[in-house]
Biopython code that builds the backbone (N, CA, C, O; Angstrom):
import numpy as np
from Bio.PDB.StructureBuilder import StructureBuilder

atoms = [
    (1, "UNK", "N", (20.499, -6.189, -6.793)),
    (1, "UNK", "CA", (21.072, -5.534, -5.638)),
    (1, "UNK", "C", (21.981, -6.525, -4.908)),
    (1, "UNK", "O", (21.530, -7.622, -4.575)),
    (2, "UNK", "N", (23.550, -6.093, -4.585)),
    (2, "UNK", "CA", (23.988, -6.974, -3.973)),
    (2, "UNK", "C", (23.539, -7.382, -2.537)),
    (2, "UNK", "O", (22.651, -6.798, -1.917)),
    (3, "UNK", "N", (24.349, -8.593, -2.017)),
    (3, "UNK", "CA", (24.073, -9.482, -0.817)),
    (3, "UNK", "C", (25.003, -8.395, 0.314)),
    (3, "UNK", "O", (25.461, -7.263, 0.159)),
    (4, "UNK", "N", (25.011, -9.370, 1.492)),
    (4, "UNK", "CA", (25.879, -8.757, 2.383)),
    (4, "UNK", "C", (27.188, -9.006, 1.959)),
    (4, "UNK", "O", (27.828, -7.955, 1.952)),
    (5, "UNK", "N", (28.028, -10.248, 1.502)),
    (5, "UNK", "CA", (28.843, -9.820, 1.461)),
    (5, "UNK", "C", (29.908, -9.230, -0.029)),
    (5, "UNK", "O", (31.076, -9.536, -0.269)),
    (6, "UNK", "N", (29.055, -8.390, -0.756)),
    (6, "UNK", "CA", (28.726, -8.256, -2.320)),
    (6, "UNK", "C", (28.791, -6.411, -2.091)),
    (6, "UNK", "O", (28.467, -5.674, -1.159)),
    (7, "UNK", "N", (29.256, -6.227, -3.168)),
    (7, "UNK", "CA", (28.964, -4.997, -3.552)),
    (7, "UNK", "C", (29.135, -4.792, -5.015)),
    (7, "UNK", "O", (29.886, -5.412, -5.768)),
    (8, "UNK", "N", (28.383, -3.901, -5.274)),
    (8, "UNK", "CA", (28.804, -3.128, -7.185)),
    (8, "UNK", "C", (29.466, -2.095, -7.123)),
    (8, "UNK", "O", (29.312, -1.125, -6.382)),
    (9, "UNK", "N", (30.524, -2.365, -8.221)),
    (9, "UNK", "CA", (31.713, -1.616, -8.533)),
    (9, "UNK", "C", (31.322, -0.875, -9.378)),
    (9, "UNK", "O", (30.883, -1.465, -10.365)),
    (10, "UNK", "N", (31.273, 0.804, -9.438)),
    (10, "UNK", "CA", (31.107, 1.503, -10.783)),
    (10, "UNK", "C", (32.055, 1.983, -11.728)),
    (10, "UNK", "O", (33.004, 2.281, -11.002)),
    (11, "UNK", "N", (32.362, 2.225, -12.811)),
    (11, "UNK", "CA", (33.555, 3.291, -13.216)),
    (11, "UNK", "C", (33.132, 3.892, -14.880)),
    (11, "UNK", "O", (32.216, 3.365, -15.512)),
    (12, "UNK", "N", (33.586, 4.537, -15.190)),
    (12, "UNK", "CA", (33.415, 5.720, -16.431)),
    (12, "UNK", "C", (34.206, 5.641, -17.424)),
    (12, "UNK", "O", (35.243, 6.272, -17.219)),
    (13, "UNK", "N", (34.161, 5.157, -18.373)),
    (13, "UNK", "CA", (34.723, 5.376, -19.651)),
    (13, "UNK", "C", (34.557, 6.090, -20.705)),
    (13, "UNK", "O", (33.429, 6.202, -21.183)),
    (14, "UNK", "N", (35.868, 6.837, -21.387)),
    (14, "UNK", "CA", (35.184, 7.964, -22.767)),
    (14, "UNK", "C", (34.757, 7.157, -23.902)),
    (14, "UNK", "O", (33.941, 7.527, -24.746)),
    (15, "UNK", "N", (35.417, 5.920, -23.873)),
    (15, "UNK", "CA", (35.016, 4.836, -25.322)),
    (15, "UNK", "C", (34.018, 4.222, -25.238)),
    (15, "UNK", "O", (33.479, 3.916, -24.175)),
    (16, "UNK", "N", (33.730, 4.023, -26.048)),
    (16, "UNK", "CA", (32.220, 2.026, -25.944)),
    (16, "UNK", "C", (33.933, 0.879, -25.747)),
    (16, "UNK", "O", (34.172, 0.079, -24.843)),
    (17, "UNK", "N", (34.699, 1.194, -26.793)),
    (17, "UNK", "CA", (35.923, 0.490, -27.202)),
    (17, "UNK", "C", (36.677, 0.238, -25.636)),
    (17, "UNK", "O", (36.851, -0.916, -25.243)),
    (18, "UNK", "N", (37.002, 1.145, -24.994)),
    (18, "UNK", "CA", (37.512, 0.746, -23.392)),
    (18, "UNK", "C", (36.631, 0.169, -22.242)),
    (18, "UNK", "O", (37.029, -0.526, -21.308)),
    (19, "UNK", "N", (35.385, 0.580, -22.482)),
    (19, "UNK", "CA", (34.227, -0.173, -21.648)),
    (19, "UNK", "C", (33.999, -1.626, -21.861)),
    (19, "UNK", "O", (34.015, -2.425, -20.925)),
    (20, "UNK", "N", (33.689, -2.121, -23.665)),
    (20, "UNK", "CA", (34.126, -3.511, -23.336)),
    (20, "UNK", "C", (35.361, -4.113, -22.950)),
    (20, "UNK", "O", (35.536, -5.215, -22.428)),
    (21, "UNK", "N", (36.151, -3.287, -23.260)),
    (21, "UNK", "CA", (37.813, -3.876, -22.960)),
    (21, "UNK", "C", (37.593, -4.220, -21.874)),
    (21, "UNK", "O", (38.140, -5.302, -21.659)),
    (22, "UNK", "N", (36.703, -3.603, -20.499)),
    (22, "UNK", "CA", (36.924, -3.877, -19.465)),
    (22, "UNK", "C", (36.210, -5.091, -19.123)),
    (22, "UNK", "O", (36.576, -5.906, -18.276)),
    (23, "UNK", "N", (34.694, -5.189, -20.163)),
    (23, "UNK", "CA", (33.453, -5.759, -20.076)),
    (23, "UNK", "C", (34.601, -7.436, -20.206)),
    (23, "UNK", "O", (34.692, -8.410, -19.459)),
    (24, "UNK", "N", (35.150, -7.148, -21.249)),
    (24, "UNK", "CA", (35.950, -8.432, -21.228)),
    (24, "UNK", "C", (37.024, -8.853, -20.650)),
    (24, "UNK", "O", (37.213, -10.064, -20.542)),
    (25, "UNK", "N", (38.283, -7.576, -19.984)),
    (25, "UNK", "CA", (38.622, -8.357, -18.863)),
    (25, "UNK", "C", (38.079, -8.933, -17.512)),
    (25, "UNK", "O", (38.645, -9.814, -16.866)),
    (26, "UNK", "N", (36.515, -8.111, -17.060)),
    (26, "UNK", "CA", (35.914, -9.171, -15.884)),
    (26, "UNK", "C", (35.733, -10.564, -16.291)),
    (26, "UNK", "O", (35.940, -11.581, -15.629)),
    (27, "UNK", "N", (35.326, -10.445, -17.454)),
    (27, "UNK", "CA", (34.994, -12.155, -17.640)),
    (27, "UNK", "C", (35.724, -13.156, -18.158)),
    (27, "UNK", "O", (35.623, -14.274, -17.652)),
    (28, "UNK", "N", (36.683, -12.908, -19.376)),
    (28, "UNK", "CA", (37.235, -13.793, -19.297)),
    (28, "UNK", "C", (38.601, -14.114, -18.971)),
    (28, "UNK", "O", (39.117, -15.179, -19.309)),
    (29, "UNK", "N", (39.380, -12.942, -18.124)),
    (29, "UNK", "CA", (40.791, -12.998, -17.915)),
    (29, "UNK", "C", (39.829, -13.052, -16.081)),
    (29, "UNK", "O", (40.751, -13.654, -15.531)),
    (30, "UNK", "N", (38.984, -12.906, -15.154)),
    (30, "UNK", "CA", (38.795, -13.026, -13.854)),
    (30, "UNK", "C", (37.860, -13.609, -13.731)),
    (30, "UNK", "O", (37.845, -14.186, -12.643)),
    (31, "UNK", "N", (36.779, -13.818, -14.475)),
    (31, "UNK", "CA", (35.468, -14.907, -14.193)),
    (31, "UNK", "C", (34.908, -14.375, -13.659)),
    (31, "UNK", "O", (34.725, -14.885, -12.553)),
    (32, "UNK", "N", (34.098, -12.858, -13.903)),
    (32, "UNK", "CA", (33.371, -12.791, -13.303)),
    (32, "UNK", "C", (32.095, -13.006, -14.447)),
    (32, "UNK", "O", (32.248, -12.924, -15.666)),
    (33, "UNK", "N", (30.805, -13.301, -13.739)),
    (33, "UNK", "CA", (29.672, -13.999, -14.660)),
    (33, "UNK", "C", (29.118, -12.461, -15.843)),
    (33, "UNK", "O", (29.308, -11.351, -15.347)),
    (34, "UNK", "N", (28.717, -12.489, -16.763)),
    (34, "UNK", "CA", (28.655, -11.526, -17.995)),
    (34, "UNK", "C", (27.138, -11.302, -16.999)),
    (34, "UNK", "O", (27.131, -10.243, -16.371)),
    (35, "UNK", "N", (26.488, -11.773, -16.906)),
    (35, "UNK", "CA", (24.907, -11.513, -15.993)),
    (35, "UNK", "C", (25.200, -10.382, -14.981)),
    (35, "UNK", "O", (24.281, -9.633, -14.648)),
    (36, "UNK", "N", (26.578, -10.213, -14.427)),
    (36, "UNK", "CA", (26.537, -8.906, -13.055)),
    (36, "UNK", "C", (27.521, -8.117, -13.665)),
    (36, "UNK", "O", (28.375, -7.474, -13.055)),
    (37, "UNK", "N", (27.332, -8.202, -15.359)),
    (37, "UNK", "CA", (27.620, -6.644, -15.772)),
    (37, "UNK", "C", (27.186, -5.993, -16.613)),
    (37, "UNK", "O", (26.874, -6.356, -17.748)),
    (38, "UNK", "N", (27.137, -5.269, -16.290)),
    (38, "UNK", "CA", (26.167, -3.930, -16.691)),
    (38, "UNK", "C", (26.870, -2.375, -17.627)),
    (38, "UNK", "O", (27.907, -1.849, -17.224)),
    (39, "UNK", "N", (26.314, -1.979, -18.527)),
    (39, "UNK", "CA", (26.979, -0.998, -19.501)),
    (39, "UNK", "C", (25.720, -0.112, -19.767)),
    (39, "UNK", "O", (24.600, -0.474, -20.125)),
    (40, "UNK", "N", (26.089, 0.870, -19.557)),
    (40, "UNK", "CA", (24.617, 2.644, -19.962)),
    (40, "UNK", "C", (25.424, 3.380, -19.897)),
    (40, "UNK", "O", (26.492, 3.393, -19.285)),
    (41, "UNK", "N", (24.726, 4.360, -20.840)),
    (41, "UNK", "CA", (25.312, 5.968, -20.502)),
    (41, "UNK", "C", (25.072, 6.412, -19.307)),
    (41, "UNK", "O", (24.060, 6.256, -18.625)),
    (42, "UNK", "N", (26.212, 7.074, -19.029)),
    (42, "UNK", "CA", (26.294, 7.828, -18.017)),
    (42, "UNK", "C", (25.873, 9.073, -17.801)),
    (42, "UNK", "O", (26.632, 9.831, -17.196)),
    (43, "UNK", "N", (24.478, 9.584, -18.282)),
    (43, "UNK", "CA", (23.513, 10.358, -18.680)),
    (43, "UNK", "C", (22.381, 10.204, -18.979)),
    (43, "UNK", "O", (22.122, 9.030, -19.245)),
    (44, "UNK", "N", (21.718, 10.758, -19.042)),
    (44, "UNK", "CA", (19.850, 10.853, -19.949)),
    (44, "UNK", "C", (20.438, 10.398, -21.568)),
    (44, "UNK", "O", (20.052, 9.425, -22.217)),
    (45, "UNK", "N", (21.410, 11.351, -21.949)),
    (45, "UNK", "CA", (21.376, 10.779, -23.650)),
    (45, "UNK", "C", (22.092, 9.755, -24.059)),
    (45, "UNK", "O", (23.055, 9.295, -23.445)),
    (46, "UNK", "N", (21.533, 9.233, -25.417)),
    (46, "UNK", "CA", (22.298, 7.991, -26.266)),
    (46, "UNK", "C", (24.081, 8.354, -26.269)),
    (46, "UNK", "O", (24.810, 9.157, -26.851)),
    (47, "UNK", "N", (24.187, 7.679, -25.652)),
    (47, "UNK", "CA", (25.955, 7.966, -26.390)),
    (47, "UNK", "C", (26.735, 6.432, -26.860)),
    (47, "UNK", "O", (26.197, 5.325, -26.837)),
    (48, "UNK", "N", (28.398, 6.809, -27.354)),
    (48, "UNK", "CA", (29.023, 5.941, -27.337)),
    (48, "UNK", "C", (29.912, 6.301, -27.004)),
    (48, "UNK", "O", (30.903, 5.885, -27.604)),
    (49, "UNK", "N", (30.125, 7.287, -25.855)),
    (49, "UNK", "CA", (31.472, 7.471, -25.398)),
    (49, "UNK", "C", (31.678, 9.553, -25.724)),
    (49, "UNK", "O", (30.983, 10.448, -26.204)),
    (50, "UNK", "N", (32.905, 9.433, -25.166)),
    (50, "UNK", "CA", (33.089, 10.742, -25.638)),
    (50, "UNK", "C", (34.075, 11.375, -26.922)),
    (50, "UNK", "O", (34.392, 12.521, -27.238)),
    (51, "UNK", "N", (34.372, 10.055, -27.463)),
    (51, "UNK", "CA", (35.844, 10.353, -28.541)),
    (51, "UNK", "C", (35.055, 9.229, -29.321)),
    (51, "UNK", "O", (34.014, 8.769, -28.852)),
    (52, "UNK", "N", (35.460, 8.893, -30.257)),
    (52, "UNK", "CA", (35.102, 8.247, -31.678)),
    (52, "UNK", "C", (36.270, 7.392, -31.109)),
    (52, "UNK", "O", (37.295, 7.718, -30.510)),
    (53, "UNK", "N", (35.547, 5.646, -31.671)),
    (53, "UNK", "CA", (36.561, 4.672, -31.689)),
    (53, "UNK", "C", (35.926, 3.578, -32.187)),
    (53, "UNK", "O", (34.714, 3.582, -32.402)),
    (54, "UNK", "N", (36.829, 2.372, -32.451)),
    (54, "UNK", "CA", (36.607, 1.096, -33.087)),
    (54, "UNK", "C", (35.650, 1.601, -34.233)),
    (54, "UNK", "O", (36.166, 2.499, -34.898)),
    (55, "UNK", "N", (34.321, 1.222, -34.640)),
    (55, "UNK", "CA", (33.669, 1.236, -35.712)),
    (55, "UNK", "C", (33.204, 2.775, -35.703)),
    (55, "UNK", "O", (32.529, 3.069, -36.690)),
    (56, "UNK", "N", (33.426, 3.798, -34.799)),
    (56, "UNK", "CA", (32.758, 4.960, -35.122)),
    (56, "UNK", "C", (33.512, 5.603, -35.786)),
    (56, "UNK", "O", (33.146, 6.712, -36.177)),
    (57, "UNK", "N", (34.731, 5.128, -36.101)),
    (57, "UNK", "CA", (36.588, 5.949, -36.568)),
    (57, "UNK", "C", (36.024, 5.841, -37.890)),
    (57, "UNK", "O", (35.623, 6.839, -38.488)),
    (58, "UNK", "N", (35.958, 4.305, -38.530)),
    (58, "UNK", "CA", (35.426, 4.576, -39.773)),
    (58, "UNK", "C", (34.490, 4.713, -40.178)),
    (58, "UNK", "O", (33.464, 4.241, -39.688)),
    (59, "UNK", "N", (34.563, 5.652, -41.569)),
    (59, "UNK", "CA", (33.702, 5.904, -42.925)),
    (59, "UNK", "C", (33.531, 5.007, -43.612)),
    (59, "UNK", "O", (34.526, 4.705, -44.270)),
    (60, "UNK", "N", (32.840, 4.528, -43.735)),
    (60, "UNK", "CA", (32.643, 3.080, -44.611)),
    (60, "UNK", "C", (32.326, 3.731, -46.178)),
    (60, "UNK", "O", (32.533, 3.121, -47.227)),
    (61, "UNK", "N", (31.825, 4.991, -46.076)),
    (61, "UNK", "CA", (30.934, 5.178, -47.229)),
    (61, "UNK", "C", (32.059, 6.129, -47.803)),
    (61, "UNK", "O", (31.653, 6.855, -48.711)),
    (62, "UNK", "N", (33.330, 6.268, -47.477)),
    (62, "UNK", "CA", (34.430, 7.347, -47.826)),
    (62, "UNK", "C", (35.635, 8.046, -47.543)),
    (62, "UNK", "O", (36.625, 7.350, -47.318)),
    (63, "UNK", "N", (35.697, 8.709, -47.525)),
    (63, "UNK", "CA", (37.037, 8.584, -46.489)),
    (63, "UNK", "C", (37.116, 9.239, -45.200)),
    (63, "UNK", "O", (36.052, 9.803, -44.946)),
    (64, "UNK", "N", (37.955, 9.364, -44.332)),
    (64, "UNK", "CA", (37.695, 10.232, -42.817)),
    (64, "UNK", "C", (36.877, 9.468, -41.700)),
    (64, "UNK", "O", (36.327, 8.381, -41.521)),
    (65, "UNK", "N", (37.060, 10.391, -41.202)),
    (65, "UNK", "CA", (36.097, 9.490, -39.629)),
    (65, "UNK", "C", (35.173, 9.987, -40.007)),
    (65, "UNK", "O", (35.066, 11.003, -40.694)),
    (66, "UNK", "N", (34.041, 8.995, -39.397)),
    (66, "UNK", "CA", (32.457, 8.815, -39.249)),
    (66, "UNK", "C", (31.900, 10.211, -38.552)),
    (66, "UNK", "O", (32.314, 10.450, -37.417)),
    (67, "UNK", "N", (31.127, 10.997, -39.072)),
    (67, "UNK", "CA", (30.461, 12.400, -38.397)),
    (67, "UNK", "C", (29.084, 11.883, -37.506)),
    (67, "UNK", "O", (28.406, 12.642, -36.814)),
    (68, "UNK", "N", (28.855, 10.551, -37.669)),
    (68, "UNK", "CA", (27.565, 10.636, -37.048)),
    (68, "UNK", "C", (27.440, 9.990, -35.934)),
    (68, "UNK", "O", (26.287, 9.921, -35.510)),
    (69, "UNK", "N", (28.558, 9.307, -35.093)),
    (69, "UNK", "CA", (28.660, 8.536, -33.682)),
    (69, "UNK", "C", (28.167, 9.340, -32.966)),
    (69, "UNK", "O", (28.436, 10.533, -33.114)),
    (70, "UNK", "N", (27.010, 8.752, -31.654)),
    (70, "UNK", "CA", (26.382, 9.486, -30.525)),
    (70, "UNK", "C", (27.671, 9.678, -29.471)),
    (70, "UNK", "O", (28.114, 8.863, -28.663)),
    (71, "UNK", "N", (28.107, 11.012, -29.756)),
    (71, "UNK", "CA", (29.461, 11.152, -28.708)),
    (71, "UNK", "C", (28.335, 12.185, -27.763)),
    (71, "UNK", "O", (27.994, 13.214, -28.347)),
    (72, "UNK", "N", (27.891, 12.013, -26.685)),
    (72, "UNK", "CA", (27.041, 12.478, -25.761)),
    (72, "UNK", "C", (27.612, 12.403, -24.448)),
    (72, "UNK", "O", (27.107, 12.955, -23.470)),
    (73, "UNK", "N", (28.755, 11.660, -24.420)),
    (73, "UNK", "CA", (29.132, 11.740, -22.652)),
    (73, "UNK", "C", (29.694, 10.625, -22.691)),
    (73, "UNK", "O", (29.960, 10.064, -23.754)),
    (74, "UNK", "N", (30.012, 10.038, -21.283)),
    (74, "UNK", "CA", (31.042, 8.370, -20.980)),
    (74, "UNK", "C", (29.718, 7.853, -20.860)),
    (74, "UNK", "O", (28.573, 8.299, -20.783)),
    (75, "UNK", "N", (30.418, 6.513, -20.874)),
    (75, "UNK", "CA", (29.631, 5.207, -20.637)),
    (75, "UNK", "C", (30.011, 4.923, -19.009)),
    (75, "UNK", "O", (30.943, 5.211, -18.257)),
    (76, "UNK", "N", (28.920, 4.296, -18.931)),
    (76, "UNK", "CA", (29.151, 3.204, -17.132)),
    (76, "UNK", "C", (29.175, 2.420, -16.934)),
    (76, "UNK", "O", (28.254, 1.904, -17.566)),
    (77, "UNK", "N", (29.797, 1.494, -16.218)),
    (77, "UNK", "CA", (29.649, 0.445, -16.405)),
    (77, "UNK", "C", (29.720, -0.378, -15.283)),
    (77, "UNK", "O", (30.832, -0.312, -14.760)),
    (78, "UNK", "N", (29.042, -1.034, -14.791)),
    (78, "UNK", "CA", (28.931, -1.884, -13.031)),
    (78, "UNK", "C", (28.803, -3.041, -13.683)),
    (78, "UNK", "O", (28.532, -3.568, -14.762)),
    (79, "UNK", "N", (29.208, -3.266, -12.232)),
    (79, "UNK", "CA", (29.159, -5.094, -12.064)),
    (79, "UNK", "C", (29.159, -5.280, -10.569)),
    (79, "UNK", "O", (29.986, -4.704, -9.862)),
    (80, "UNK", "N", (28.070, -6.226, -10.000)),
    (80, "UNK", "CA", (27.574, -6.929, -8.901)),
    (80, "UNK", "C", (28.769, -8.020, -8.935)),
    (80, "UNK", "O", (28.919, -8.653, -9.980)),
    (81, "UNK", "N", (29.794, -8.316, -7.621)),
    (81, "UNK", "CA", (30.100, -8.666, -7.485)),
    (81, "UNK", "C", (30.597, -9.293, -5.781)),
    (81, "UNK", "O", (29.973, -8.723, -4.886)),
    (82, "UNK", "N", (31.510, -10.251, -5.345)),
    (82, "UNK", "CA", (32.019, -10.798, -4.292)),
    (82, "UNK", "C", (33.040, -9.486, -3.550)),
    (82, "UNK", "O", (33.965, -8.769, -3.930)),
    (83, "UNK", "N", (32.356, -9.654, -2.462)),
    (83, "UNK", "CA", (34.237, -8.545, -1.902)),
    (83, "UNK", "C", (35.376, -8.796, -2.191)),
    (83, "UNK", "O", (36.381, -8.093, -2.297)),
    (84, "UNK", "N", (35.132, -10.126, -2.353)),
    (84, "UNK", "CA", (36.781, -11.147, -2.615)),
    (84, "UNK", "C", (37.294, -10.850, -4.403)),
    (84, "UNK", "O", (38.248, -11.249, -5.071)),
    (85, "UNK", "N", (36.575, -10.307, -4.580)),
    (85, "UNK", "CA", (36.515, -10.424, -6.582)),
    (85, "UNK", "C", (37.131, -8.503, -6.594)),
    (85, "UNK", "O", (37.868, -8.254, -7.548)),
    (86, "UNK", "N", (36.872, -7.420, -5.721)),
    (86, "UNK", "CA", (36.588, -6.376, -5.736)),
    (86, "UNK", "C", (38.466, -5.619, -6.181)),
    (86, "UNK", "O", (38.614, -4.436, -6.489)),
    (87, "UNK", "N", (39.363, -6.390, -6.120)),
    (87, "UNK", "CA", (40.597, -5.730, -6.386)),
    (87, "UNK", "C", (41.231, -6.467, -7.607)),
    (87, "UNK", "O", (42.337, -6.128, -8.028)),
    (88, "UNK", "N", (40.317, -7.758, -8.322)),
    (88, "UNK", "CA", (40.684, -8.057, -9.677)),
    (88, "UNK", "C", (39.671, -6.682, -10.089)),
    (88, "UNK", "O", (40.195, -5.625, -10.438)),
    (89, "UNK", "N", (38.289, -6.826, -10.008)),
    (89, "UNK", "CA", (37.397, -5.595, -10.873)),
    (89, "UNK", "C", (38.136, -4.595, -10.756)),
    (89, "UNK", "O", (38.404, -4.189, -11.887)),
    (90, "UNK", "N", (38.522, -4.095, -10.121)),
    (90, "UNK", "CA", (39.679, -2.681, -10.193)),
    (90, "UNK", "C", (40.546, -2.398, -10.973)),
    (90, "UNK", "O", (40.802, -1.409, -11.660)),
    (91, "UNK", "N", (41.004, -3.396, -10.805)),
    (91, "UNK", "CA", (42.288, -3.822, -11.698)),
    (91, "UNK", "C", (42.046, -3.938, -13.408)),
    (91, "UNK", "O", (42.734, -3.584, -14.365)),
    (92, "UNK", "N", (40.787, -4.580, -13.290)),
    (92, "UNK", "CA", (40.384, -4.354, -14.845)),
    (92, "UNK", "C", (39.481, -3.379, -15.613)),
    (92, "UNK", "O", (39.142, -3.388, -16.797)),
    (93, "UNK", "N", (39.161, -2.471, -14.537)),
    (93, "UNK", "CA", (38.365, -1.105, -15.105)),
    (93, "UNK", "C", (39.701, -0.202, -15.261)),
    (93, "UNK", "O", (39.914, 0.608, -16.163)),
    (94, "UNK", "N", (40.713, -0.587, -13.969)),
    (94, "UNK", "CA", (42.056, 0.572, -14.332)),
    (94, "UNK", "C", (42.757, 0.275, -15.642)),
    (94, "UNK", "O", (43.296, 1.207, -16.238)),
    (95, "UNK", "N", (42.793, -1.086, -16.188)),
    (95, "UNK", "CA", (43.688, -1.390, -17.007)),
    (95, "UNK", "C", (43.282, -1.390, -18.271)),
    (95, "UNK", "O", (44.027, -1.782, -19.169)),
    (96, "UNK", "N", (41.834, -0.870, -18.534)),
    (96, "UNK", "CA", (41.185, -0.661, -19.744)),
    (96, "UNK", "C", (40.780, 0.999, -19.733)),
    (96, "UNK", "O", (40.150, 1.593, -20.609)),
    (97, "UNK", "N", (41.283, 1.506, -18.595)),
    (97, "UNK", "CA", (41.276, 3.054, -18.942)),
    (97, "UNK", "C", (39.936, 3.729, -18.002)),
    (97, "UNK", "O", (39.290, 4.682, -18.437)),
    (98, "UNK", "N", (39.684, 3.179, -16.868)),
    (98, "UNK", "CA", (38.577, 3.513, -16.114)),
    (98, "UNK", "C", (38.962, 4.965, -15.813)),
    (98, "UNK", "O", (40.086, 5.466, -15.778)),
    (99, "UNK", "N", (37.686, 5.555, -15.593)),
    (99, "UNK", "CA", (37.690, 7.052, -14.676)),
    (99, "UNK", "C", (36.393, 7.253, -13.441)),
    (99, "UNK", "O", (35.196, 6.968, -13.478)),
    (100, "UNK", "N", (37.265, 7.881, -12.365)),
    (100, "UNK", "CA", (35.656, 7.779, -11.560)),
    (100, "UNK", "C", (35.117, 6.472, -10.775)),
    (100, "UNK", "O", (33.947, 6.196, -10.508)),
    (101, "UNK", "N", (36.235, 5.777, -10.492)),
    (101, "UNK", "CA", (36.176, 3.747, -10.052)),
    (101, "UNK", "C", (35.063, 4.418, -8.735)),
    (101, "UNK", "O", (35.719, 5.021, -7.886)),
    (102, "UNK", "N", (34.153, 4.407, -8.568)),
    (102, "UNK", "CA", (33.841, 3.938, -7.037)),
    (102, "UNK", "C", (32.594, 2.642, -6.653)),
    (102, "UNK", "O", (31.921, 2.162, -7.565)),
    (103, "UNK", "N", (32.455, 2.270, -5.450)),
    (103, "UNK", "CA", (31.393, 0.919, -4.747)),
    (103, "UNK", "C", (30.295, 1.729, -4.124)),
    (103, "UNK", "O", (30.171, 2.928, -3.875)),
    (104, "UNK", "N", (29.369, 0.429, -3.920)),
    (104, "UNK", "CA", (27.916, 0.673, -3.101)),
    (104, "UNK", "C", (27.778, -0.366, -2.672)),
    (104, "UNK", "O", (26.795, -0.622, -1.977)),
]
sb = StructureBuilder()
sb.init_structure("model")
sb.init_model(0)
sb.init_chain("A")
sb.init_seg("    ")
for serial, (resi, resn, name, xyz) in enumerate(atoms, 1):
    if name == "N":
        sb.init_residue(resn, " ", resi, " ")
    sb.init_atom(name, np.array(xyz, "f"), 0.0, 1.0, " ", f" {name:<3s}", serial, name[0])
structure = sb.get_structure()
């Protein structure tokens, strides 16, 4: 739970593939620590997003996309962070395709 002067940033992605995109612009293009971020479905069920991507595209065993990826809903993804940090995190949930950005 953040401090006083801290809050967590939430936002929604249809990919696993754009959620780390983002997972990895907090950390290593802004520094923020990999420990105050956080990735779940954005639901009760298993998912990986809502569209097929990176390893769910391929068939390994043939040809076509993969039929069996948990497409169940977006992913979420927070991060505990500084107020002062709160308009790079923005910046990198928008620039990896965020939906739904809001704080607590």
């Amino acid at each position: 739970m953040p401090g006083e002067n801290e809050k967590t940033l939430y936002a929604t992605f249809d990919t696993r593939e754009a959620a780390d995109r983002a997972i990895e612009h907090l950390v290593q293009q802004y520094g923020i620590d990999r420990s105050d971020v956080f990735v779940e479905a954005d639901g009760a069920d298993n998912t990986a997003g809502t569209a097929p991507s990176g390893g769910d595209m391929l068939n390994r065993e043939g040809e076509g996309t993969r039929t069996d990826a948990a497409l169940e809903g977006k992913l979420k993804v927070s991060v505990d962070l500084a107020l002062d940090d709160m308009e790079k995190a923005q910046a990198a949930f928008r620039d990896a395709g965020a939906r739904d950005v809001s704080s607590s």
